[in-house]
Every structure is written in structure tokens, then in C-alpha cells.
LOVO-401073 format. One record per residue (C-alpha): residue number from 1; x, y, z. Coordinates in Angstrom, 2 decimals, decimal comma. Layout:
N
@num=NUM	px=X	py=Y	pz=Z
...
END
This chain:
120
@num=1	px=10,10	py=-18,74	pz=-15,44
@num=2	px=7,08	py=-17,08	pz=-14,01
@num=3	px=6,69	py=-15,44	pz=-10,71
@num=4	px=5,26	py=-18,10	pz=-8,71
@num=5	px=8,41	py=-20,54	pz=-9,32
@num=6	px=10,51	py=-18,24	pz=-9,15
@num=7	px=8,89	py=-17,50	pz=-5,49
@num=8	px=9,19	py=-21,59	pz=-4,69
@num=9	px=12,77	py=-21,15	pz=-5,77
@num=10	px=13,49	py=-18,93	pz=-3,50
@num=11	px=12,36	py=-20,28	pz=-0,46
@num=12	px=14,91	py=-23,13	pz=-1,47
@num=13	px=17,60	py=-21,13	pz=-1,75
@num=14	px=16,64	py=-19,15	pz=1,65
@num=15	px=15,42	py=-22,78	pz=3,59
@num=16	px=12,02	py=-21,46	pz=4,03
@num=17	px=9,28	py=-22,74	pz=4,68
@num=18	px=6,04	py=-20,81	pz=3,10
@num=19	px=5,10	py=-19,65	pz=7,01
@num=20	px=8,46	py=-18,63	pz=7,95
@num=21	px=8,70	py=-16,58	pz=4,72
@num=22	px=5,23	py=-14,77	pz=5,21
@num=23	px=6,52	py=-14,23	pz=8,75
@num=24	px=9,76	py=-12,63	pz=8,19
@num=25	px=8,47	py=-10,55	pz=5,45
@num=26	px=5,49	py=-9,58	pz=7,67
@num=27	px=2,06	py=-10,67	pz=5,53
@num=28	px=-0,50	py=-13,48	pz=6,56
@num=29	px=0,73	py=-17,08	pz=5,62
@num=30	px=-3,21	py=-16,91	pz=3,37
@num=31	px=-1,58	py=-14,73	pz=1,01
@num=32	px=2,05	py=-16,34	pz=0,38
@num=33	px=-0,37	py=-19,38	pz=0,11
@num=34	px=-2,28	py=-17,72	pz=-2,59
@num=35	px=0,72	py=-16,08	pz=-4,39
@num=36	px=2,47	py=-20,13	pz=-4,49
@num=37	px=-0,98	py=-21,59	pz=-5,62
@num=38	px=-0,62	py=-18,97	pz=-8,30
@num=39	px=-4,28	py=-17,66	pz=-7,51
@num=40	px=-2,93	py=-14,35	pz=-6,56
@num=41	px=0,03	py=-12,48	pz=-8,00
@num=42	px=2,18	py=-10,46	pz=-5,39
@num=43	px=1,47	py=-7,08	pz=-4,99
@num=44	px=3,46	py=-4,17	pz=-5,23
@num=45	px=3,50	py=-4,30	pz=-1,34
@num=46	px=4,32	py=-7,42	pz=-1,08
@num=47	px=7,81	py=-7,04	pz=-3,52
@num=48	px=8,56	py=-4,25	pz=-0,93
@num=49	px=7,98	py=-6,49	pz=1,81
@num=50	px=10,02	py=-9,22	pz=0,78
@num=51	px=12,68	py=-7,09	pz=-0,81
@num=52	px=13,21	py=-5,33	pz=2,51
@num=53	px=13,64	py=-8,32	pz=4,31
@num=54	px=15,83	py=-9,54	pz=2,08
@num=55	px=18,65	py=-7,60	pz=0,56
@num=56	px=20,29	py=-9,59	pz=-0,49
@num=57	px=17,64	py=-10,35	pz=-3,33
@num=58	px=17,79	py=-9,31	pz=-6,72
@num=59	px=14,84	py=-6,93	pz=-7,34
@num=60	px=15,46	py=-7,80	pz=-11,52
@num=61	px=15,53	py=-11,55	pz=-11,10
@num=62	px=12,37	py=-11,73	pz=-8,98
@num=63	px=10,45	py=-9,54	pz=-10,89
@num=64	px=11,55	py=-10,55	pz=-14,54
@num=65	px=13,71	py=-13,50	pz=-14,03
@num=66	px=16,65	py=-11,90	pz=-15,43
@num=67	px=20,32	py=-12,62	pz=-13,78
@num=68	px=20,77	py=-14,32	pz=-10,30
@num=69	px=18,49	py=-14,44	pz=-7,30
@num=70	px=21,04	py=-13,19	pz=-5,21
@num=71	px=22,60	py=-9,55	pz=-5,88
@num=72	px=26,38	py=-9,69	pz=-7,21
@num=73	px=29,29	py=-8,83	pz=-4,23
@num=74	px=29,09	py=-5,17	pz=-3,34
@num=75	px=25,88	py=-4,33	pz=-5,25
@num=76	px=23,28	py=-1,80	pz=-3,97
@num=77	px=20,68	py=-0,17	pz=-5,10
@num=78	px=19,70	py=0,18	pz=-8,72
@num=79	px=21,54	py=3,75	pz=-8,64
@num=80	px=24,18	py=3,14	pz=-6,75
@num=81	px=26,64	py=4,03	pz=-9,00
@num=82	px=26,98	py=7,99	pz=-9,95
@num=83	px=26,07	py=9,25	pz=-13,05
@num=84	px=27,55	py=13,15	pz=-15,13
@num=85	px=24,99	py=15,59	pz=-14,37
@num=86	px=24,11	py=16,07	pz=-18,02
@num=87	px=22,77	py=12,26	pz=-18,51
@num=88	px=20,28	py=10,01	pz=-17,75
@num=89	px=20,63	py=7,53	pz=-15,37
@num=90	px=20,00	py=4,23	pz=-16,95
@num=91	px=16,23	py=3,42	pz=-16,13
@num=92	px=15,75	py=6,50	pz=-18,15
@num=93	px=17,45	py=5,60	pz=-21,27
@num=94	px=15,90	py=5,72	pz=-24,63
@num=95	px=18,33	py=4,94	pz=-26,92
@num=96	px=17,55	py=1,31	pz=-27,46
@num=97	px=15,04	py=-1,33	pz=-27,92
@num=98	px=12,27	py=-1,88	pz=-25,02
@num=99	px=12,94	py=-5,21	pz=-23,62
@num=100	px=9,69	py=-5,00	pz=-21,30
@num=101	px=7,23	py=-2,75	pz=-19,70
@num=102	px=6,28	py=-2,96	pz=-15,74
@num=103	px=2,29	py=-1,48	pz=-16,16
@num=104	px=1,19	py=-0,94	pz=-11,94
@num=105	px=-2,43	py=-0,60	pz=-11,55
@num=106	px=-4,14	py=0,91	pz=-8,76
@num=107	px=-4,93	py=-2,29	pz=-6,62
@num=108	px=-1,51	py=-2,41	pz=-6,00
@num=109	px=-0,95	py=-5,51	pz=-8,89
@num=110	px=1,58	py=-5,81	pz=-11,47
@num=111	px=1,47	py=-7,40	pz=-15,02
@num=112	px=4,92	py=-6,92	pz=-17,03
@num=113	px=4,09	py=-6,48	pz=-21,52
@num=114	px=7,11	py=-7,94	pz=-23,55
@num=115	px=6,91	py=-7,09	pz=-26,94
@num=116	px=6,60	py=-10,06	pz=-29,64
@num=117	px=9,16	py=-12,00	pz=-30,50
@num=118	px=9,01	py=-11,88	pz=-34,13
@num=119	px=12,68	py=-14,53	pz=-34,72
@num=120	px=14,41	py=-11,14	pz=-34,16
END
């Protein structure tokens, strides 16, 4: 699912309409109007934005479309639970295959690289 359904989803699931969203989130209504007409894809701001007014969103379902849209019971933040001193906490893993790669350019944009699926 890309980003822009998963965006019209969402305002189902919250009963928004596309200026109340832009409004609680705190952009102009032109560029939530953009980001649904898929002319513009959201910024790195604008993930923030709607994140923080929103908590109870899944950061890993609206950016990749992975799991729920709405965070499980009694989850926080990605590193909310503790980790031993002497590992890595999980985004910093490297002991298994790369499911996908979040590249951030300077203008604030996103685009996420999957590798191929070669029937593996």
C-alpha cells in the first residue's frame, strides 16, 4: 500500500476530513491536498507533525505499511523497552537481512529502497 492510501485510510479510521487533519496537525490544507493527490510526498516534517498529534499512530505502519495503524496497548516509543549495556538496541542490529532502507534527502523528502525480490 503506498503512502498516499495509507494517508486516506487514516483519515477513515480518525473521521477526518482532509481540512480537519491539516488543521490538527498544523500545515496548510494545499499541502495535505497535494500529499492525497499524490503530487507531493510528505515530508519529514510533516511525519513529525502528524505523528505528534497523533500518538496513538504507528510510526512503522505509516511509513512502510507494516503492522496496524494504531500502536498495540501500552506501546511507546520505538525504545521503550531497556536494553544490557553491552548490545545494540534493535534499529542498530546487523545480524540479519535488510528488509528496507529509509534514504532522507536534504529537502526534507523521503524515498524508502527495498531490495529485489528475487522468489526468496
Amino acid at each position: 500500500m503506498i503512502m498516499v492510501s495509507r494517508f486516506k485510510l487514516l483519515l477513515q479510521h480518525l473521521g477526518l476530513s482532509a481540512a480537519e487533519f491539516a488543521s490538527r496537525i498544523g500545515v496548510q490544507r494545499s499541502g495535505m491536498s497535494h500529499i492525497l493527490s499524490g503530487r507531493n510526498k510528505p515530508s519529514i516534517d510533516f511525519l513529525e507533525k502528524t505523528l505528534a498529534a497523533f500518538p496513538e499512530l504507528d510510526a512503522n505502519w505509516l511509513i512502510s505499511g507494516k503492522g496496524s495503524w494504531k500502536k498495540e496497548p501500552g506501546a511507546g516509543p520505538v525504545a521503550a523497552k531497556p536494553t544490557p549495556e553491552n548490545s545494540d538496541p534493535p534499529a542498530c542490529r546487523e545480524d540479519g537481512p535488510v528488509d528496507h532502507i529509509i534514504v532522507v534527502y536534504k529537502n526534507d523528502t523521503f524515498r524508502i529502497l527495498r531490495p529485489e525480490q528475487n522468489g526468496h
